[in-house]
N, C-alpha and C positions, 0 to 999 in steps of 0.2 A: 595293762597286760594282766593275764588273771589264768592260773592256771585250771582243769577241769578236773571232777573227779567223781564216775561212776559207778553207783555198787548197788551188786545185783536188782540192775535195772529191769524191768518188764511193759511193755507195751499190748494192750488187746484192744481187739476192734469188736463192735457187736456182730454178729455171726446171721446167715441165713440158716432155715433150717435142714436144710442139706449140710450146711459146714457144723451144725449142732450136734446133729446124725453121727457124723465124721469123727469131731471131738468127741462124744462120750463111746467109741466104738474104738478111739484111740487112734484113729486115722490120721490125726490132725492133729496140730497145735495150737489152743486156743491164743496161742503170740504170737505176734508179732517180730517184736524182741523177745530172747529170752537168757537171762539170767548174765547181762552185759556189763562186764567188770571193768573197765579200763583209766589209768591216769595219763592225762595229756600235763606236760610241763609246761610254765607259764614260758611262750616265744616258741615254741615246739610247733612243725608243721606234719601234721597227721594225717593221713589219708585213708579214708575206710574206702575197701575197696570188695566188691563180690556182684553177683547176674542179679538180672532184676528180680525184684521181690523179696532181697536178702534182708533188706529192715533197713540198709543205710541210711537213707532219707530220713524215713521213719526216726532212726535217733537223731539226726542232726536237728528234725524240729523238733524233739523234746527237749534238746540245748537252747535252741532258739526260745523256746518258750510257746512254741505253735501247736505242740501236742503236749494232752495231759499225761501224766507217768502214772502206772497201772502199778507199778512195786519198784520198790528200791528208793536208792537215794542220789539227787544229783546235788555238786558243790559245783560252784564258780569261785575261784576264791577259796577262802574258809566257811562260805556263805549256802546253807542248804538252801537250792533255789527252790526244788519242787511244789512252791506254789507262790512265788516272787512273779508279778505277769511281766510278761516280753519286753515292754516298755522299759520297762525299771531295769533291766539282765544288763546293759552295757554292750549289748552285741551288736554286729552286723551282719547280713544276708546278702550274698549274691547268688541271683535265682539261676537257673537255664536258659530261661525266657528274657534274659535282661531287667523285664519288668518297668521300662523306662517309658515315662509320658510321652504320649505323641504331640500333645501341643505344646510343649515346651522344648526349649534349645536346651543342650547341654550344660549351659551355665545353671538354667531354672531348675531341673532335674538334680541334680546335686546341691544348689541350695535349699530346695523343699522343704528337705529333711530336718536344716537346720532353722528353717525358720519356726516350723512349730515346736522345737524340743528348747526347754525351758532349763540354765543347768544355776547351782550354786553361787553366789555373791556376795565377798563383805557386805554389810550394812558400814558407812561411812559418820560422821558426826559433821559437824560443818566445818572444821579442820581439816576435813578427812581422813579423820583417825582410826580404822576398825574399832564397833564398838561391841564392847564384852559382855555377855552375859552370862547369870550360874547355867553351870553343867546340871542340867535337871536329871540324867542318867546317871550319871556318877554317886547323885545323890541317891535317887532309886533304889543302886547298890547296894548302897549302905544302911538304908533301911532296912534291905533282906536282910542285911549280916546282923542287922538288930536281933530281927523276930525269931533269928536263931539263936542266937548267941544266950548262954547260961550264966556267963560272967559280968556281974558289975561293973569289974575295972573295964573289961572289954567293950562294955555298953559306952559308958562312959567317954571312954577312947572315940568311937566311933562315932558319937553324939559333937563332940567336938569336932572332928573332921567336916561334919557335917556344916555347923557353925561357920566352921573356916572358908571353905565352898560359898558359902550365903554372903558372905560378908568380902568376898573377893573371884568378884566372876571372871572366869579365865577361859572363857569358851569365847569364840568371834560369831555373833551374829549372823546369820546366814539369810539369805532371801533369793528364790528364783526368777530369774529374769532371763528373756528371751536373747539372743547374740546381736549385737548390732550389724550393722550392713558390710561398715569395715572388719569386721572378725568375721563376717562369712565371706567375705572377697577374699581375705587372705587366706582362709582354710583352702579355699578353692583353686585359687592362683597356686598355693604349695604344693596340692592334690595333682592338680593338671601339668607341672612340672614333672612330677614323678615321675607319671603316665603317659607323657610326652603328648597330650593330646590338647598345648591350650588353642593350637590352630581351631580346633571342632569346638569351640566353647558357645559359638554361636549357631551353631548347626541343629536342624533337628532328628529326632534319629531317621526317619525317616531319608535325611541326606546321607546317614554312613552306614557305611559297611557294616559286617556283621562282628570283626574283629575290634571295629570302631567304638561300638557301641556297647559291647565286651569292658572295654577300658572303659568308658564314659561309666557304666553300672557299680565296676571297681570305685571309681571315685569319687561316686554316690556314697558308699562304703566305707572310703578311706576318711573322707572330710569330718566323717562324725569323731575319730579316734578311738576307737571302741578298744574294749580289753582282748575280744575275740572276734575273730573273722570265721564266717560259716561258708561254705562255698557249695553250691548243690548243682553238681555236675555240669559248670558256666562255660563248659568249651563244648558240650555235646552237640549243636547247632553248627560249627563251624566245622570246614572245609581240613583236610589233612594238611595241609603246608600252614595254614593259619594256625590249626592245633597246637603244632610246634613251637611255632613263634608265639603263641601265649602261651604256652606251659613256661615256656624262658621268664619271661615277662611277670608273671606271677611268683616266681621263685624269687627272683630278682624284686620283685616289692615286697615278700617277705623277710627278704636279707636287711632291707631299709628301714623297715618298721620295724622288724623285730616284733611284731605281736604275734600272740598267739592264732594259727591256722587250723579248720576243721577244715577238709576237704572230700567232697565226696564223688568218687567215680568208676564207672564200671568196666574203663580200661585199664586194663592193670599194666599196660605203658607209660598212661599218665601215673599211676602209683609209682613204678619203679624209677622213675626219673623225676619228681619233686618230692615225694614224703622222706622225713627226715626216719619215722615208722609209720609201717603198712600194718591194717587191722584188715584181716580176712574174713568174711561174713558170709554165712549160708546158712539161710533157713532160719534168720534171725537169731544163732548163734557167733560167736566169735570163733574163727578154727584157728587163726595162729596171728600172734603180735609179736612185728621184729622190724629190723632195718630191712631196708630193699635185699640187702644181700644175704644176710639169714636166711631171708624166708624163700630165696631163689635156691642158694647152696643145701640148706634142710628143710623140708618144708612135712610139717610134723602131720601130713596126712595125701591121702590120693588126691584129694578132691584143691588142697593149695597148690602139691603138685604139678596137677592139669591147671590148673586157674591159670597159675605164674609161669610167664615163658612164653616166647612165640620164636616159632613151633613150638606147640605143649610138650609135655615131656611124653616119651614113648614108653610104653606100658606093656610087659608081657607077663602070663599066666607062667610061675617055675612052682615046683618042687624044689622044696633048700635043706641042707644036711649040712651038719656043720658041726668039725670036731675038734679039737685043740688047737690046731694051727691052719687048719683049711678047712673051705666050705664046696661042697658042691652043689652047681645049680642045673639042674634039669630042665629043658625049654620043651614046648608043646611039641616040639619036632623030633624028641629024643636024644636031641646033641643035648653032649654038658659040655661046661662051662667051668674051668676049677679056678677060685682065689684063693691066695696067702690070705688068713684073716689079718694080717698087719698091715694089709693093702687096703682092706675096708674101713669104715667107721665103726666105732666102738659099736657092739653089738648086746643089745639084753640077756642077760645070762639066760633066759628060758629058753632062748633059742640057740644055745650053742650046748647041745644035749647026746648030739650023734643023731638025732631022732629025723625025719622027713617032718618039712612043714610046707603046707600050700601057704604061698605069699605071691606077691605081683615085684616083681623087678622095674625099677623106672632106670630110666637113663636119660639124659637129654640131647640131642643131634649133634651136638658140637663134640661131646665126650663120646663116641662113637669113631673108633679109627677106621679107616680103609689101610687094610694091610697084603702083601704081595703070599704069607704065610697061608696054604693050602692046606694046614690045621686047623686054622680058624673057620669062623661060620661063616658060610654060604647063604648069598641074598642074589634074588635078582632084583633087575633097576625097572621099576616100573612109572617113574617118570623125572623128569631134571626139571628143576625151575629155578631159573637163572637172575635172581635178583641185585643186581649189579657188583656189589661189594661181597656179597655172599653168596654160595650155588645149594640150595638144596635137593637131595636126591631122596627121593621115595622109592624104599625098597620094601620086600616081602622074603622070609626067611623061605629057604628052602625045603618043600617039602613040609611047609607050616603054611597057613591062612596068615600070620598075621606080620602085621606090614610095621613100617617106620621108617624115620626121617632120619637123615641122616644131614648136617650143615655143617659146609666147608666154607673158608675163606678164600679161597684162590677160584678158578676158572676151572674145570673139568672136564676130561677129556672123554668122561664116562656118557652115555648115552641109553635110551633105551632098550631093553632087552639084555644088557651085558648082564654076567653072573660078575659078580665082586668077592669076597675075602673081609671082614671085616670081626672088631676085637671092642669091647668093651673094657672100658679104663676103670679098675678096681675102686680106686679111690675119690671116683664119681659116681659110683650106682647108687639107687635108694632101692631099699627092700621095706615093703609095708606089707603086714598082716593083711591075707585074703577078706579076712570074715568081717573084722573093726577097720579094715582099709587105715590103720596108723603106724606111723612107723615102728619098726624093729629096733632100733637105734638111740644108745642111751640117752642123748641129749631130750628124746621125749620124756622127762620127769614128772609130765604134767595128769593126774590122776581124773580118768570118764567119771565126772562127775553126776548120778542119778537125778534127775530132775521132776520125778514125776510125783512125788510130795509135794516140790513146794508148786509145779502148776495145777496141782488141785488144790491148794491151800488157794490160791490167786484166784484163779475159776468161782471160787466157792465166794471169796470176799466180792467180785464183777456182781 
């Protein structure tokens, strides 16, 4: 197990000269990734999640060792990998595709790997006593601490240590050699337990299923015991009820091994229900890292917001006033809206000034009441969809264009065309700034970092 550790990361690809055009006209961003900070713990299940093109891939195989890094620095370990190749990383991949040989069965497919990888071995004496030899790095060492060193006595010192090392080797001989047959049967037979798949051991993929061969690629992966497991988006091919059942599956082989998990995908379903933390990515930026429920409860911009939730969250254009103890909010229709500020979230002092601010109100359907109070705001129902355990209803404010979702737990007796009553729950609304679309709300402590120094520093080095 190995933990990881990103700083300020950058990835670029070579450019046509239309996207060259773009970039020096400021259109574009010559990255890919850009400026990608993050620490995964060693046994940590992480899950980058964002729309296609966001870079996720993109960094998983710079972890991998599949793409070269353009800036920054990556650690496996304590160990700067940024130019350690893939072989040597300790990792495993599991692709989209499976990637699994067609002329081989299941058992061949997971052995493969192990027959050509070569790992560490006592060397033996004919006792078979590990045999010892001088630490030639230790000594190294101390050579430097010589050429530095201004002191006699300390020379001295060190000269002797040196001696001591020579004259009594304490390192174990090492030699690599391939696995035998019995250590690949058993990795495999242990693998195919996990997995529950030793039935399919003789199969080729060609005979299983898609969910089949899913596991089988997993334990491709699992046999080698790698410090990290990579996963690039390995349930996208398969069917929704199979989805489920391997998101289960996968969590559950994570709980067993206990290694460490990158995981990469673009439903932020599978995020919210395996990542221990979700890393939100747009535009080959990072927008927010937290646990599932952070980032659903606060989610430090519009655009996490909208990503995170199904139904996304509902969005409306206010005007906000806000002064000691109350704020009022202004909707496109001219109704307000009044809260206790004791009902909302801590609020940034710039914005509790008395002053009018254009901001966007989010709320999400389930925090949305249907109330009988003829106070409250005016919606009509412009359509019910009944999905079994929950009813969501699509309304439009009155005497406003703009629409929303409203989700309820129960059955409803509401139907097309009714006028309803409904009330937003203070201490569920998110308020983000119009113009930066980020939250108003103090828990964003996190400072718009300017970026465009160091990608013209990068630019310039490409």
């Amino acid at each position: 197990m190995a933990s990881i550790r990103l700083k300020h990361v950058y990835k670029a690809y070579s450019h046509s000269k239309t996207e060259t055009k773009k970039i020096e006209n400021n259109e574009l961003s010559p990255f890919a990734v850009r400026d990608f900070n993050l620490e995964i713990q060693d046994g940590e299940f992480i899950v980058l999640v964002g729309p296609s093109g966001c870079g996720k891939s993109t960094t998983l195989r710079m972890i991998a060792g599949l793409e070269d890094i353009t800036g920054g620095e990556l650690y496996i370990g304590d160990v700067l990998s940024n130019n350690v190749d893939a072989s040597k990383r300790d990792i495993a991949m599991v692709f989209q595709n499976y990637a699994l040989y067609p002329h081989m069965n299941s058992y061949q497919n997971m052995a493969y790997g192990l027959k050509l990888r070569k790992i560490p071995k006592p060397v033996l004496d004919k006792e078979l006593n590990p045999v010892y030899v001088v630490d030639k790095n230790q000594i190294n060492s101390l050579q430097k601490q010589i050429k530095k060193s201004q002191s006699v006595d300390e020379i001295n010192e060190l000269n002797a240590q040196i001696q001591e090392l020579k004259n009594n080797p304490s390192l174990i001989k090492m030699k690599m050699v391939h696995y035998t047959k019995e250590e690949i049967d058993e990795k495999i037979q242990k693998a195919a337990e996990i997995l529950d798949i030793k039935a399919l051991l003789d199969r080729k993929p060609s005979e299983m299923s898609g969910g089949q061969r899913q596991r089988v690629a997993l334990g491709r992966a699992l046999v080698r015991d790698p410090k990290v497991f990579l996963l690039d988006e390995p349930l996208s091919n398969l069917d929704a009820k199979l989805r489920a059942s391997m998101r289960n599956e996968i969590v559950k082989l994570h709980k067993k091994v206990q290694t460490t998990f990158v995981y990469v995908t673009h439903d932020q379903v599978e995020a919210m229900t395996m990542g221990d933390r979700i890393v939100v990515m747009k535009d080959g930026v990072i927008q927010q890292v937290g646990t599932p429920s952070e980032i659903y409860d606060n989610p430090i911009n519009l655009f996490v917001a909208g990503f995170i939730g199904t139904p996304q969250m509902n969005t409306f254009p206010i005007s906000f006033q806000a002064g000691v103890k109350t704020a009022e909010v202004l909707l496109s229709n001219n109704k307000k809206i009044s809260f206790n500020l004791k009902d909302l979230k801590e609020i940034k002092n710039g914005y509790i000034d008395g002053q009018s601010h254009d901001l966007i109100l989010g709320v999400r359907g389930e925090h949305i009441a249907i109330t009988n109070n003829q106070k409250d705001l005016k919606a009509e129902v412009n359509f019910v969809e009944i999905l079994g355990n929950t009813t969501n209803i699509l309304c439009k404010l009155v005497d406003s264009e703009e629409e929303f979702n409203i989700s309820v737990q129960e059955r409803s007796a509401i139907s097309q065309g009714d006028i309803i009553h409904v009330r937003f729950k203070g201490e569920n609304i998110h308020l983000f700034d119009k113009e930066t679309g980020r939250t108003i709300y103090a828990f964003d402590n996190k400072p718009i970092i300017e970026e465009t120094n160091i990608l013209g520093e990068l630019a310039n080095e490409e």
